[in-house]
Backbone as XML, in Angstrom:
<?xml version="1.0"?>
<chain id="A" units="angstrom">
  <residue number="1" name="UNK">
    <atom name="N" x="107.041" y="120.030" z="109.329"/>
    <atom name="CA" x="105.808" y="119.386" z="108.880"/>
    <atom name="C" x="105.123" y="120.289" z="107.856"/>
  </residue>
  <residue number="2" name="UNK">
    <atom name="N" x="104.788" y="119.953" z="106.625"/>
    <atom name="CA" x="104.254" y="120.660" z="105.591"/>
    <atom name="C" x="102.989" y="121.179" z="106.000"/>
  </residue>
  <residue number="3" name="UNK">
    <atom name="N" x="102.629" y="122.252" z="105.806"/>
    <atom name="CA" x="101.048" y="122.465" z="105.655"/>
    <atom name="C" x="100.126" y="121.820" z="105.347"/>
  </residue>
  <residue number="4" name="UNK">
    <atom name="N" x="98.884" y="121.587" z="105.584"/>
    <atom name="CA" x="98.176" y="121.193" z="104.958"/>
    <atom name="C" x="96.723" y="121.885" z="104.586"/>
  </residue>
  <residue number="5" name="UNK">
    <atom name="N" x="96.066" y="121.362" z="103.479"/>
    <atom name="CA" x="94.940" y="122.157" z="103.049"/>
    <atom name="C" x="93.378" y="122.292" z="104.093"/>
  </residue>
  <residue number="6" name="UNK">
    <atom name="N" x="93.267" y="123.725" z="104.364"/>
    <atom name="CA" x="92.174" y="123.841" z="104.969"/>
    <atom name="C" x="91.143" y="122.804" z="104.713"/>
  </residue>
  <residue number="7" name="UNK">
    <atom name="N" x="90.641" y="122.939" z="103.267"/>
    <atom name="CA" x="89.591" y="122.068" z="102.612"/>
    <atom name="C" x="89.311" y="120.253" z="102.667"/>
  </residue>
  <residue number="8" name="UNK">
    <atom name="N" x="90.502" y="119.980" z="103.210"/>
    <atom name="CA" x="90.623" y="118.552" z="103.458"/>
    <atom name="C" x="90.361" y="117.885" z="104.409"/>
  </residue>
  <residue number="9" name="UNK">
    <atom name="N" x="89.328" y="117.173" z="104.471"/>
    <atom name="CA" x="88.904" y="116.391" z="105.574"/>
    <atom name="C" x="88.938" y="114.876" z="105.522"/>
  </residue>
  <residue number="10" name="UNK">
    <atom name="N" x="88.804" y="114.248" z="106.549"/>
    <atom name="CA" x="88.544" y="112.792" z="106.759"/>
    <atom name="C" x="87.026" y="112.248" z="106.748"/>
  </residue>
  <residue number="11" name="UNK">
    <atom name="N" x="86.325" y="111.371" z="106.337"/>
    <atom name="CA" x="85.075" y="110.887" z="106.522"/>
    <atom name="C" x="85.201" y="109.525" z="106.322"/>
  </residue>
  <residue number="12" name="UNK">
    <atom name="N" x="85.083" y="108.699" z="107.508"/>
    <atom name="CA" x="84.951" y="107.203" z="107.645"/>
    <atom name="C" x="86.459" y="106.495" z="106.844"/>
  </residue>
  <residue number="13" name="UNK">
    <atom name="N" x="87.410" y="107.504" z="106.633"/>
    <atom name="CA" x="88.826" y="106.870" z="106.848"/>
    <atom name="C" x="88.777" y="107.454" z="105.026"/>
  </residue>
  <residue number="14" name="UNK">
    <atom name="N" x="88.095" y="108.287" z="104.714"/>
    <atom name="CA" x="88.221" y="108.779" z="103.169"/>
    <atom name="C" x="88.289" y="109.835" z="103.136"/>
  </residue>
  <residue number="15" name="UNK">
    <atom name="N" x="89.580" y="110.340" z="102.565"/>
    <atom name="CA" x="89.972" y="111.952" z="102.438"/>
    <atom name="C" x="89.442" y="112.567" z="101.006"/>
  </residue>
  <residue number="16" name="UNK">
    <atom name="N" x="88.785" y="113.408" z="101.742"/>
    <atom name="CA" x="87.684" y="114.544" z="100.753"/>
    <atom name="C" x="87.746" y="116.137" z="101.098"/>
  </residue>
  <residue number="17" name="UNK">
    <atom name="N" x="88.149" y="116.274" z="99.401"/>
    <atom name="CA" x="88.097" y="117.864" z="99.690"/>
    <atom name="C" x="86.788" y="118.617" z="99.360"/>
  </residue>
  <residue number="18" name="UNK">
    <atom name="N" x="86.472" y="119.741" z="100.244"/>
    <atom name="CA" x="85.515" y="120.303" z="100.385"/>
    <atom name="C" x="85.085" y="121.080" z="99.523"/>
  </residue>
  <residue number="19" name="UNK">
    <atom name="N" x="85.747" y="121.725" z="98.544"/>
    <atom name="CA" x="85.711" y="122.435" z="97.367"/>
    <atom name="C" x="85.161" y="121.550" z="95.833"/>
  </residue>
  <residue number="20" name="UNK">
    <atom name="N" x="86.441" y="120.317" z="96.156"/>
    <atom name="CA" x="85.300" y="119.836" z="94.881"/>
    <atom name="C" x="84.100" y="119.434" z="95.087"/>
  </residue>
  <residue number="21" name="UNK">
    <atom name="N" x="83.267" y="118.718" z="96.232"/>
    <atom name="CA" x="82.338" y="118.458" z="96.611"/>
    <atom name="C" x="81.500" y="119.611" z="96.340"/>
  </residue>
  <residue number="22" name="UNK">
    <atom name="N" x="81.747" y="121.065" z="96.969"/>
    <atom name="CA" x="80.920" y="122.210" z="96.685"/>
    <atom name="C" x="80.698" y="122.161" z="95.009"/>
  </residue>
  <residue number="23" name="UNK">
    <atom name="N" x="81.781" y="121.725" z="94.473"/>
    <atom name="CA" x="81.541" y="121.776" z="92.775"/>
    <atom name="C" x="80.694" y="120.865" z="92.433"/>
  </residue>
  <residue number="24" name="UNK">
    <atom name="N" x="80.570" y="119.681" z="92.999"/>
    <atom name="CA" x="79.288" y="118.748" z="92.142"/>
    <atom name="C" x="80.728" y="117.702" z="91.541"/>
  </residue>
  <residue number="25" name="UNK">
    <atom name="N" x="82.144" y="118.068" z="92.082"/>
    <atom name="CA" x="83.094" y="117.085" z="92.000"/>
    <atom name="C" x="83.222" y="115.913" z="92.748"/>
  </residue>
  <residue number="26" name="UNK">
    <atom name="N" x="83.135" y="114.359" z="92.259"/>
    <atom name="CA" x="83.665" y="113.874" z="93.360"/>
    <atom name="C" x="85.111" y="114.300" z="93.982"/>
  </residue>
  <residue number="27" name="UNK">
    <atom name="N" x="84.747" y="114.263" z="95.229"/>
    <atom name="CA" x="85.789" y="114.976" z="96.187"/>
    <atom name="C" x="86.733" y="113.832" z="96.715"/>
  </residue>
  <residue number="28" name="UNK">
    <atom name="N" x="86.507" y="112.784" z="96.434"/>
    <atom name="CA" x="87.952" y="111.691" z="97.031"/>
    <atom name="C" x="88.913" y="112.088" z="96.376"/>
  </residue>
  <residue number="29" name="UNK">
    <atom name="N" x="89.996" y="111.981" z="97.550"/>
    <atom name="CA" x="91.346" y="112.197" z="97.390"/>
    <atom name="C" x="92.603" y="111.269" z="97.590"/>
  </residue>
  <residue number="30" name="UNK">
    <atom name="N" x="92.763" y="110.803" z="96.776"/>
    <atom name="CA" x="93.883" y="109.661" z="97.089"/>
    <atom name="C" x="95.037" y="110.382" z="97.889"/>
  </residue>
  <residue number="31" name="UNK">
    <atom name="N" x="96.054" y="109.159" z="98.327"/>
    <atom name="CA" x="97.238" y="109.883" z="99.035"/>
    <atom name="C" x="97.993" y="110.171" z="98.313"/>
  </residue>
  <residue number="32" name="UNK">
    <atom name="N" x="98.041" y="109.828" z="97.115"/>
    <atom name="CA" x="99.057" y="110.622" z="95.834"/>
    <atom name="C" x="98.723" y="111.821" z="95.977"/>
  </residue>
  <residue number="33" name="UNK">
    <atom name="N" x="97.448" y="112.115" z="95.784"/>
    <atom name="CA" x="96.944" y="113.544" z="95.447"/>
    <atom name="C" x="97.212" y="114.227" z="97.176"/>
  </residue>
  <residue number="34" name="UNK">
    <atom name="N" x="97.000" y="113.868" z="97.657"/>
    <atom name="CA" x="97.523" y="114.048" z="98.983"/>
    <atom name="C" x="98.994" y="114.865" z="99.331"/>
  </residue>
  <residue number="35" name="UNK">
    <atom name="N" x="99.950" y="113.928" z="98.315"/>
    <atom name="CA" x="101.374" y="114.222" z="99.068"/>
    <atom name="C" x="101.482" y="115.156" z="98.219"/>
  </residue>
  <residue number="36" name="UNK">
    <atom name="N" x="101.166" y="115.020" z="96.672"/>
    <atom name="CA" x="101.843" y="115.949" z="95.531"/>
    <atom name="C" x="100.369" y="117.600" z="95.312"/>
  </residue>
  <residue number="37" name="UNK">
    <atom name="N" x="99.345" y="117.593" z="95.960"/>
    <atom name="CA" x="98.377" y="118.304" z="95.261"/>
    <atom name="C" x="97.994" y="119.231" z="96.302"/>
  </residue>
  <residue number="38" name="UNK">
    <atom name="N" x="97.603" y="118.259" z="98.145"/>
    <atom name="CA" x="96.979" y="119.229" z="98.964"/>
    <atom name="C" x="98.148" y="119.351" z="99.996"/>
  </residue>
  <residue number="39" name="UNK">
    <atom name="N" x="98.700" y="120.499" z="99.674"/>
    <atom name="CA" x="100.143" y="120.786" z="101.068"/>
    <atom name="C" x="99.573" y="122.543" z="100.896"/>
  </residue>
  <residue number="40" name="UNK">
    <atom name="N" x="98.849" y="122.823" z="100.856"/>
    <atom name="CA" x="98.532" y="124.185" z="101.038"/>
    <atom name="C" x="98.727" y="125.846" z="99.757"/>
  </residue>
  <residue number="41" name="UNK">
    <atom name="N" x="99.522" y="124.894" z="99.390"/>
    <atom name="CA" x="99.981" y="125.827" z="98.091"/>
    <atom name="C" x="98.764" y="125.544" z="96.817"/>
  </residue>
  <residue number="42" name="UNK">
    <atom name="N" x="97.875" y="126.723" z="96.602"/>
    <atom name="CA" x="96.531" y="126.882" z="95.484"/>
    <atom name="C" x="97.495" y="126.483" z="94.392"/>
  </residue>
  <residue number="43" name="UNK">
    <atom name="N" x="98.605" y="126.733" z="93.775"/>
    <atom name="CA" x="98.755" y="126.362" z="92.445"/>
    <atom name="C" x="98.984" y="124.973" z="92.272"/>
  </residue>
  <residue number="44" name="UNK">
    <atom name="N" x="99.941" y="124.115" z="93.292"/>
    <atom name="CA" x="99.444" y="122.777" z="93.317"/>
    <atom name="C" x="98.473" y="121.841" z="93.528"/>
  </residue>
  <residue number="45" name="UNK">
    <atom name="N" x="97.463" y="122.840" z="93.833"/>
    <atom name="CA" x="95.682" y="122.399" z="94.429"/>
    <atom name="C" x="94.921" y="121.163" z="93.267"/>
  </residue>
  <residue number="46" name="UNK">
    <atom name="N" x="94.969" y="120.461" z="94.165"/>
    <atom name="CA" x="93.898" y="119.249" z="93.373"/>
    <atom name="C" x="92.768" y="120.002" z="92.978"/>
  </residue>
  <residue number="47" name="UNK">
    <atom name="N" x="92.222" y="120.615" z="93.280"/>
    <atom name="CA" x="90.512" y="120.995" z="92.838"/>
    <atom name="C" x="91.226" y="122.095" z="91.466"/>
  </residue>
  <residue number="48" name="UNK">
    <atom name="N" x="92.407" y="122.948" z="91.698"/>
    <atom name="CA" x="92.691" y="124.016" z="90.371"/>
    <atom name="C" x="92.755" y="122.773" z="89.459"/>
  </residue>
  <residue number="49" name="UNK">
    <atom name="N" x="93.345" y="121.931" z="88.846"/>
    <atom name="CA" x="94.050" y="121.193" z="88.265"/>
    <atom name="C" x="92.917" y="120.168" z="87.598"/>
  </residue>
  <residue number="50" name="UNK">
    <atom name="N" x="91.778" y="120.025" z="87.947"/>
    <atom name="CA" x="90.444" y="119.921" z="87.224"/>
    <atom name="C" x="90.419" y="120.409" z="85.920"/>
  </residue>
  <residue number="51" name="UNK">
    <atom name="N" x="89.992" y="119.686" z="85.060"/>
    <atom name="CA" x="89.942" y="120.084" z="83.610"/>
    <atom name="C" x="89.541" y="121.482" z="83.274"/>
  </residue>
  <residue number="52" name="UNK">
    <atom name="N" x="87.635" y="121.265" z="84.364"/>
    <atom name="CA" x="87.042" y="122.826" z="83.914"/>
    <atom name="C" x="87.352" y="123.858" z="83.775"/>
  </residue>
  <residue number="53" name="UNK">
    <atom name="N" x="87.996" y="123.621" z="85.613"/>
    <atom name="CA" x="88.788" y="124.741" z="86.491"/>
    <atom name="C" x="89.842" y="125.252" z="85.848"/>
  </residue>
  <residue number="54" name="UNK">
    <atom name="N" x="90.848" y="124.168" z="85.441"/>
    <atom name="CA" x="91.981" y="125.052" z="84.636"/>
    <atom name="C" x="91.922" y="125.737" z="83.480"/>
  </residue>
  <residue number="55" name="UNK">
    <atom name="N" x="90.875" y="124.989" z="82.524"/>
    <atom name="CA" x="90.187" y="126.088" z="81.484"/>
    <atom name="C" x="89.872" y="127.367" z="81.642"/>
  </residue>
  <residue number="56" name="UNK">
    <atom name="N" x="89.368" y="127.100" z="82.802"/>
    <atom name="CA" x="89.084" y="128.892" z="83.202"/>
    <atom name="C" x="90.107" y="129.881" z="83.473"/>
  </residue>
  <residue number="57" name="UNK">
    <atom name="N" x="90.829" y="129.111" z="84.413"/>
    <atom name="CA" x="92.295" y="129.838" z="84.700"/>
    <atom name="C" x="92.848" y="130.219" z="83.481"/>
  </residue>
  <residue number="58" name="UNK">
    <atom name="N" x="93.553" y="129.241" z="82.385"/>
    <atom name="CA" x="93.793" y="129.988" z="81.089"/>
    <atom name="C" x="93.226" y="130.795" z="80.444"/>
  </residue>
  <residue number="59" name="UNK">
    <atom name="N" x="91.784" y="130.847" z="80.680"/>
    <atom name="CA" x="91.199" y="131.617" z="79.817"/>
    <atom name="C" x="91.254" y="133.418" z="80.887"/>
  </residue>
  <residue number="60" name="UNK">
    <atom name="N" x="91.063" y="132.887" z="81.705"/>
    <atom name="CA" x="91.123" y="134.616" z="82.373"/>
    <atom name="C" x="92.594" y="134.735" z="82.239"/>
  </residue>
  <residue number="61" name="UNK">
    <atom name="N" x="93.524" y="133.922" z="82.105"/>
    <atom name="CA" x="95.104" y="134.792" z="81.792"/>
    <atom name="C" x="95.555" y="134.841" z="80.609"/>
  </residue>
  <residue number="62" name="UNK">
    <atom name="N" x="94.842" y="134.640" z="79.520"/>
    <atom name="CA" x="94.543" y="135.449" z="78.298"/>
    <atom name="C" x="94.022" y="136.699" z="77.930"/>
  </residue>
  <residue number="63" name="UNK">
    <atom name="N" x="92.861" y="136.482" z="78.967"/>
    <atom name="CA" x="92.279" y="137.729" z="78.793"/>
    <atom name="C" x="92.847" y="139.142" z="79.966"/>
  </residue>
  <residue number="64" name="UNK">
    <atom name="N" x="93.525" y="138.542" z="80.944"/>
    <atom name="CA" x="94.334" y="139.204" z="81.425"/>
    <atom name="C" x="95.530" y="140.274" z="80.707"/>
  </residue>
  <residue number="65" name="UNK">
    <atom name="N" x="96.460" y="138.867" z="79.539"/>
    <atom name="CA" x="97.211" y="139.479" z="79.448"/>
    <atom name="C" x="97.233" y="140.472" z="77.788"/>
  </residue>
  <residue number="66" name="UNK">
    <atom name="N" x="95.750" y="140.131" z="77.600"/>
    <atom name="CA" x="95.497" y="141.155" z="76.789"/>
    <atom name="C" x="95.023" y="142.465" z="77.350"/>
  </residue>
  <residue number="67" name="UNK">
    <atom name="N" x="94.625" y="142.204" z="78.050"/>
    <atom name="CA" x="94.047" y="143.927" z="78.881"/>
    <atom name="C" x="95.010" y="144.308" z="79.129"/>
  </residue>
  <residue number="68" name="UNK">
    <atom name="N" x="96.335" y="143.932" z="79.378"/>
    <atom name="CA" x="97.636" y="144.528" z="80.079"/>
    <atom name="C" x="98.487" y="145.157" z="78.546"/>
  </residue>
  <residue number="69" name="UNK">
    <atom name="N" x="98.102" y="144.376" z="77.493"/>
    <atom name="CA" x="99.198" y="144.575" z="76.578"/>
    <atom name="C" x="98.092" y="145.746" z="75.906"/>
  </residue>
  <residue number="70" name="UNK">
    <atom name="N" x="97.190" y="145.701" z="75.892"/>
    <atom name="CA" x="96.335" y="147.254" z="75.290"/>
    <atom name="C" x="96.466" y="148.232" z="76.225"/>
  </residue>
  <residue number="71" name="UNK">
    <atom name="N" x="96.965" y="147.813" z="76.967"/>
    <atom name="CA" x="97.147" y="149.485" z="78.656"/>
    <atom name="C" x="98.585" y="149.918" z="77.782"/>
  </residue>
  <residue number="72" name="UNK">
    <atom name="N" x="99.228" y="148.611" z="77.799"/>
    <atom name="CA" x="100.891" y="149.415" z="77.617"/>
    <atom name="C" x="101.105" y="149.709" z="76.306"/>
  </residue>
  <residue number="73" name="UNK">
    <atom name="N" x="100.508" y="149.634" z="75.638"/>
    <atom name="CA" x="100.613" y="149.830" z="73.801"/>
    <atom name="C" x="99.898" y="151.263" z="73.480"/>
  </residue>
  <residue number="74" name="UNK">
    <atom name="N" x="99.050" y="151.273" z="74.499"/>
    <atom name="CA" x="98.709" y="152.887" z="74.067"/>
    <atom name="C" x="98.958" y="154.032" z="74.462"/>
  </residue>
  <residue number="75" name="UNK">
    <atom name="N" x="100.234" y="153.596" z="75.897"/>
    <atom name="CA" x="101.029" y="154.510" z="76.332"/>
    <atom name="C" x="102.105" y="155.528" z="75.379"/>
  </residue>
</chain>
């Protein structure tokens, strides 16, 4: 049986995750998003996969992998 996501709850037969709700996201979750998004694994996470959210993610692993390539370039 797959994992499933802490953040996911039931309310009156409607699955809502708790994270986008904390965001000011609507938090309904279809069962698509269900089978393919909340099984416990963050990189398949419905709430990462948000427009904002993933903006951000790219943008801190840009800026990640520039801090890494100025560490090793001035070795």
């Amino acid at each position: 049986m797959p994992m499933q996501c802490p953040y996911l709850f039931v309310n009156d037969g409607v699955r809502i995750c708790k994270r986008m709700v904390e965001e000011g996201v609507d938090g309904k979750v279809s069962d698509f998003d269900v089978q393919h998004y909340c099984q416990g694994n963050s990189v398949n996470c419905y709430y990462f996969r948000t427009s904002e959210k993933q903006q951000t993610i790219v943008q801190a692993e840009n800026t990640l992998k520039h801090k890494l390539s100025q560490i090793f370039t001035k070795a």
